[in-house]
C-alpha positions, 0 to 999 in steps of 0.5 A: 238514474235518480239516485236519494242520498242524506245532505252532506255538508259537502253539497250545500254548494250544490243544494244552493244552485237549485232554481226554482219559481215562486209558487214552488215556495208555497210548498216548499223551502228555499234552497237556503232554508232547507240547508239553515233549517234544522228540526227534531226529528226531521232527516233532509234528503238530496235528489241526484241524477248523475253528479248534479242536485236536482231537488230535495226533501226532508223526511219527518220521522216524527211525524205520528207523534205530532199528529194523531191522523197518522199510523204509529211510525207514520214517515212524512215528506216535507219540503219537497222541491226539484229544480224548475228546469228539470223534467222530473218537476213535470211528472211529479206534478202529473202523478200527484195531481 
């Protein structure tokens, strides 16, 4: 079962073992990044299953005062990246595109 939780500084560890491909990158933040990186705002989230970090992402709750194309209290998802070696990498990709 996938299991959302806030990032603690307790995982970093855990975050920094993600693995992923170079065109991920292009959507997304290196495992370093997304725990060095911090905005306003913006609430980083880790997705488990079982006892193991397979992806993260950061939610923008700030998201419809810095764009007028979003509904007032509009949520953003941001830096959305799952491990390459994870089969929830393919279903997300299936679902999205």
């Amino acid at each position: 079962m996938l299991k959302i939780k806030p990032l603690r500084k307790a995982d970093l560890n855990k975050v920094l073992s993600i693995q992923a491909s170079a065109e991920q990158f292009a959507f997304s933040a290196d495992p370093t990044s997304f725990t060095k990186t911090h905005v306003q705002g913006t609430l980083p989230f880790l997705i488990w299953e079982g006892e193991q970090v397979i992806g993260y992402f950061k939610l923008d709750t700030l998201l419809s005062q810095k764009q007028n194309y979003c509904p007032v209290n509009s949520l953003g998802l941001c830096t959305l990246l799952v491990d390459k070696h994870h089969p929830l990498l393919n279903q997300i990709f299936i679902k999205c595109f």
